[in-house]
C-alpha positions as CSV (number, residue, x, y, z in Angstrom):
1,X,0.0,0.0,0.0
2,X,2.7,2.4,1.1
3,X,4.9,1.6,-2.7
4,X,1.9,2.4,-4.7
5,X,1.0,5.7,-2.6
6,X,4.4,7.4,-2.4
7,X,4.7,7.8,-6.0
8,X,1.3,9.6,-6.1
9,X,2.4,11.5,-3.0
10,X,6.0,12.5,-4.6
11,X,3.6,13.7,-7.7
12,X,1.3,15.4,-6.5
13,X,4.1,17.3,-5.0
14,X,5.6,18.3,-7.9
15,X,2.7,19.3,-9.5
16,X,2.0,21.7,-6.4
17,X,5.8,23.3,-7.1
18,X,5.3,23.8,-10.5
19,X,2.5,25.8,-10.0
20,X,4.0,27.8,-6.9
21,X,6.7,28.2,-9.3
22,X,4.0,29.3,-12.1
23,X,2.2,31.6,-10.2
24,X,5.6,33.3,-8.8
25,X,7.1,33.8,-12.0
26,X,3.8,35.3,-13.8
27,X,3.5,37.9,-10.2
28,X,6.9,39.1,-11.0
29,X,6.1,39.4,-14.8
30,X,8.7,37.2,-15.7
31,X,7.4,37.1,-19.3
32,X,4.8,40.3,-19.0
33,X,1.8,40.0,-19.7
34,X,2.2,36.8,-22.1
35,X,2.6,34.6,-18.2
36,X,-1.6,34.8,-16.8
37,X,-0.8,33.8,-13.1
38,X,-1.5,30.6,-12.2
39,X,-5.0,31.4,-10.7
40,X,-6.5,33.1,-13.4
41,X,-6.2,30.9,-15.9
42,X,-8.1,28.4,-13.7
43,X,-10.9,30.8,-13.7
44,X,-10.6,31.6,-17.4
45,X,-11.0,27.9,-17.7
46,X,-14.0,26.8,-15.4
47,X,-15.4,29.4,-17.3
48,X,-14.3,27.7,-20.7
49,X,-15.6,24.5,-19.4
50,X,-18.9,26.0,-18.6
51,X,-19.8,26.6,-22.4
52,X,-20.8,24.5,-25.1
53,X,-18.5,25.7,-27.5
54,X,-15.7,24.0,-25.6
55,X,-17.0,20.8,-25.2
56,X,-18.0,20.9,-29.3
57,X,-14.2,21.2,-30.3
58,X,-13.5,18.5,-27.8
59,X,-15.4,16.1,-29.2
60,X,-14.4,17.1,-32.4
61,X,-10.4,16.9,-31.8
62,X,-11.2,13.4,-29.6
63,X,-13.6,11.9,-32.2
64,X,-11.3,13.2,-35.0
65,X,-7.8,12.0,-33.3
66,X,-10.2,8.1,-32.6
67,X,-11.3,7.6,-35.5
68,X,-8.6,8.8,-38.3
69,X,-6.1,6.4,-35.4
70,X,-8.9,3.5,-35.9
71,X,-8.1,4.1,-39.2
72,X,-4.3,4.2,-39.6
73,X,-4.6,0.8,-37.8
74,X,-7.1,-1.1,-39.9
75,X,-4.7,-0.5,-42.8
76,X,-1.4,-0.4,-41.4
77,X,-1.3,-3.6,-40.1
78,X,-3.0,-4.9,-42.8
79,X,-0.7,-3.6,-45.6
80,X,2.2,-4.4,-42.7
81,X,1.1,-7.6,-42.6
82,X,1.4,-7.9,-46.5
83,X,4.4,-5.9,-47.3
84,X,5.9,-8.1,-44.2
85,X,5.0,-11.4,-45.9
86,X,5.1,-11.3,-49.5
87,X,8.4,-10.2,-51.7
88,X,6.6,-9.1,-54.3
89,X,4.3,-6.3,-52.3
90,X,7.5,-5.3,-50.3
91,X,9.6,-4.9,-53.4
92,X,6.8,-2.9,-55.3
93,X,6.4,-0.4,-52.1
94,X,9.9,-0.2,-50.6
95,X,10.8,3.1,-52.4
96,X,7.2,4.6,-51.6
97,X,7.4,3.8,-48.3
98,X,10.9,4.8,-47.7
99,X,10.3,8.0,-49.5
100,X,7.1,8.9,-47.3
101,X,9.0,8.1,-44.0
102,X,10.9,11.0,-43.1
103,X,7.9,13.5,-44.3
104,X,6.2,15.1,-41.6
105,X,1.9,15.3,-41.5
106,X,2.9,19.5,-41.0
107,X,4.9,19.5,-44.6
108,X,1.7,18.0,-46.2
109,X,-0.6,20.3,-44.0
110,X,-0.7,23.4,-46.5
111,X,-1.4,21.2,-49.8
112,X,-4.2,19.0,-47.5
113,X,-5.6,22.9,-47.1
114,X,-5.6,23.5,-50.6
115,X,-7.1,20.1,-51.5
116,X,-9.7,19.7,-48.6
117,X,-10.0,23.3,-47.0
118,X,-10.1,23.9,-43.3
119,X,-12.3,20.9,-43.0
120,X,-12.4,17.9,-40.7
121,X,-12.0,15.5,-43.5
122,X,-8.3,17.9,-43.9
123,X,-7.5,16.7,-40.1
124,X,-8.3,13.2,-40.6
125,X,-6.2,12.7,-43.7
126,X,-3.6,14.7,-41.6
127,X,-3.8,11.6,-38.8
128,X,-3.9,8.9,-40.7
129,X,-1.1,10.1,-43.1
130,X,1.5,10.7,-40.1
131,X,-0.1,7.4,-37.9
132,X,-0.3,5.0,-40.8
133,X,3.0,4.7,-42.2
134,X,4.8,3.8,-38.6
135,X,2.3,1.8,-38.1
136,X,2.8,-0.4,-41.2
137,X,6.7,-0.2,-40.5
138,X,6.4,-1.7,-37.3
139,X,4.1,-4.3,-38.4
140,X,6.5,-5.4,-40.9
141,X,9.3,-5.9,-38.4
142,X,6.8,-8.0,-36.5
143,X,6.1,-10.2,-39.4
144,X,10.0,-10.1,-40.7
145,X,11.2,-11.2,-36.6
146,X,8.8,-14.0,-36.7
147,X,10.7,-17.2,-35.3
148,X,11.4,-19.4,-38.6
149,X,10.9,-22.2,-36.6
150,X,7.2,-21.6,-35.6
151,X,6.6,-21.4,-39.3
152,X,8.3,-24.6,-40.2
153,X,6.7,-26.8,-37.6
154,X,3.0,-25.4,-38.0
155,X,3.8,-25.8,-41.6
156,X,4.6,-29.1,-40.9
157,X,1.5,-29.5,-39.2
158,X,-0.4,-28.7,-42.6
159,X,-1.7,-25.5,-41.7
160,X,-2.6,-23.3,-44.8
161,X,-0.7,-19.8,-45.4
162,X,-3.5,-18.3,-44.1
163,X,-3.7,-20.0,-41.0
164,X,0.2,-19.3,-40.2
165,X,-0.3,-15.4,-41.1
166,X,-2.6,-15.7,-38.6
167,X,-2.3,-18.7,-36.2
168,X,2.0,-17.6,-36.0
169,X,2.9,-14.8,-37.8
170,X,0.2,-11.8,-36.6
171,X,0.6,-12.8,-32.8
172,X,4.2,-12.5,-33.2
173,X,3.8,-9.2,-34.6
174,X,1.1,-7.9,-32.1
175,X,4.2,-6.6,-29.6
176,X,5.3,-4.6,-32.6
177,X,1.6,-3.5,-33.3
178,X,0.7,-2.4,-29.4
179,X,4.5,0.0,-29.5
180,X,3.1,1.5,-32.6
181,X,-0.5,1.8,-31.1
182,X,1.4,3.4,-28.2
183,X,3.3,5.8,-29.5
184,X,0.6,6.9,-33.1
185,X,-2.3,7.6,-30.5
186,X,-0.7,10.4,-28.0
187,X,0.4,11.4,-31.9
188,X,-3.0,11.1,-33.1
189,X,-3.9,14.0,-30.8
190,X,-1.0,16.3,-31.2
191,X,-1.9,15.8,-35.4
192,X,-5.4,17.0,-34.6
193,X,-4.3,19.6,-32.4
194,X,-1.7,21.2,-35.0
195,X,-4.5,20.9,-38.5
196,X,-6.7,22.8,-36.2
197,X,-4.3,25.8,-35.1
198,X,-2.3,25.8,-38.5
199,X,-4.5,24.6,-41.1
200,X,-8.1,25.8,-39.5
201,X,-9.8,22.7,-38.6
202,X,-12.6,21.7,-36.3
203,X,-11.6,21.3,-32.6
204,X,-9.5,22.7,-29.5
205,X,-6.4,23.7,-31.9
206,X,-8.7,25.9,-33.9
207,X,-10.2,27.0,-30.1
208,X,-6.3,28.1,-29.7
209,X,-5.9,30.1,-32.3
210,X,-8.7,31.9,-31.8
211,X,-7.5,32.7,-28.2
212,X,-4.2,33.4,-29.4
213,X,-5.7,36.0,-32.1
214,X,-7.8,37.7,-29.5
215,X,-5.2,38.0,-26.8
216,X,-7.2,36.0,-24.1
217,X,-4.0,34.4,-22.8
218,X,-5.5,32.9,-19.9
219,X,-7.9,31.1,-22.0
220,X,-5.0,30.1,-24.3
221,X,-3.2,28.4,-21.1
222,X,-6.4,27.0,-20.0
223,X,-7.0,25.2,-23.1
224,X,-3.5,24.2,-23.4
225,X,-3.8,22.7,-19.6
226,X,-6.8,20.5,-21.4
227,X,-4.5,19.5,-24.1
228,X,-2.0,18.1,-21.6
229,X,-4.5,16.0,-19.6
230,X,-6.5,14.7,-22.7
231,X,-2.7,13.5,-23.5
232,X,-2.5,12.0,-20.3
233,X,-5.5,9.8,-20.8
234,X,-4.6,9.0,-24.5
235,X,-1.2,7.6,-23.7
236,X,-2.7,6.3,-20.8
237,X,-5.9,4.1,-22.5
238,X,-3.4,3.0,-24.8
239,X,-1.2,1.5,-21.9
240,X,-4.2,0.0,-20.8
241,X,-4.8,-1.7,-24.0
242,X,-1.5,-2.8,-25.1
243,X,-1.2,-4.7,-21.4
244,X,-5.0,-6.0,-21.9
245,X,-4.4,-7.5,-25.5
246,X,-0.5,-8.9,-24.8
247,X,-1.8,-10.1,-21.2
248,X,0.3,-13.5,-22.5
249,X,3.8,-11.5,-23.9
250,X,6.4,-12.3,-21.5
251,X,6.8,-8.9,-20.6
252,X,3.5,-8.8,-19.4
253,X,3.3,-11.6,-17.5
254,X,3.3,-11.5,-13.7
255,X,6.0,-13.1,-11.7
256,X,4.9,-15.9,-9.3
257,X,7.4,-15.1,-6.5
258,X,8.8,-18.6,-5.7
């Protein structure tokens, strides 16, 4: 009991001193008038929280960030899964894939705008364009690190290609699958976020701009406080569901003291 509330206890704590520090800093104008204290901007934001306008561009950036991360994982694991398995597929997309790797969603942003204007349809392609491709690269070193020796002996065993691709291959590459998961859905958010502030879309990075524009700081800060707990849970859920779905990965497992 102790171990699992000192951590909490050394937390909470250091959330306290960052806002003592916060609230110091903006009292002595550190940074003028661009540093609301601390205690304003939790006013400016229980009054943000009391509209419906806020909680419209939340569920616009949460159902946005869900569904275009849905999405990315539908077909990045299952082109993953192809490119993985068949010489032919990866040999045909190597140099597309390779190409699109190092290009960030925010290089693509202004042509998305140009193509789908400051639309929600513009964020989702934004998502799934920078969630799908590390998806589908992890996926392939799943398939690619897949003991040779599972797939002999369930070959041996008569089992079709279909049944190994699924039966051997895919739960070896679900490890692969859940870091991807983890890291493209905290991702998924910031994506939604940044097509919303830079490119206009629906949702809390458009409700940024806007405070930025009209130089309601402490609505700015508020909003930006929201942003950093709705990360929080994101990173969080998927946690939970990597450790739900790999309950049997060894790394998982719990050890039986002896």
């Amino acid at each position: 009991m102790k171990s699992s509330i000192r951590p909490l206890a050394f937390s909470a704590a250091g959330i306290a001193a960052a806002l003592v520090a916060w609230q110091v800093a903006a009292a002595e104008h550190v940074a003028g008038n661009a540093l609301p204290q601390a205690t304003t901007v939790f006013v400016a934001l229980a009054g943000i929280l009391g509209t419906a306008t806020f909680w419209s561009a939340l569920g616009s950036t949460i159902g946005i960030a869900l569904f275009a991360l849905a999405l990315s994982a539908a077909a990045g694991i299952v082109v993953g899964l192809l490119v993985g398995s068949f010489e032919t597929i990866r040999y045909a997309t190597l140099a597309v894939l390779e190409f699109l790797k190092p290009v960030p969603p925010i290089v693509v942003l202004p042509l998305a705008v140009l193509v789908l204007g400051p639309t929600a349809e513009m964020s989702l392609f934004l998502v799934v364009f920078g969630c799908f491709l590390p998806i589908v690269m992890q996926t392939v070193d799943g398939v690619q690190g897949t003991d040779p020796v599972a797939r002999d002996t369930a070959r041996s065993y008569g089992m079709s290609g279909a049944e190994i691709l699924f039966r051997v291959v895919l739960p070896s590459a679900l490890p692969y699958i859940g870091t991807a998961m983890r890291v493209a859905a905290p991702a998924a958010l910031v994506v939604t976020v940044v097509a919303g502030l830079l490119g206009g879309g629906p949702g809390l990075g458009q409700s940024i701009y806007q405070a930025q524009a009209g130089g309601d700081y402490a609505a700015l800060y508020g909003l930006v406080i929201v942003l950093g707990v709705l990360g929080l849970l994101f990173q969080g859920a998927a946690r939970l569901a990597e450790r739900r779905v790999l309950h049997w990965h060894e790394s998982y497992r719990e050890v039986v003291p002896a």
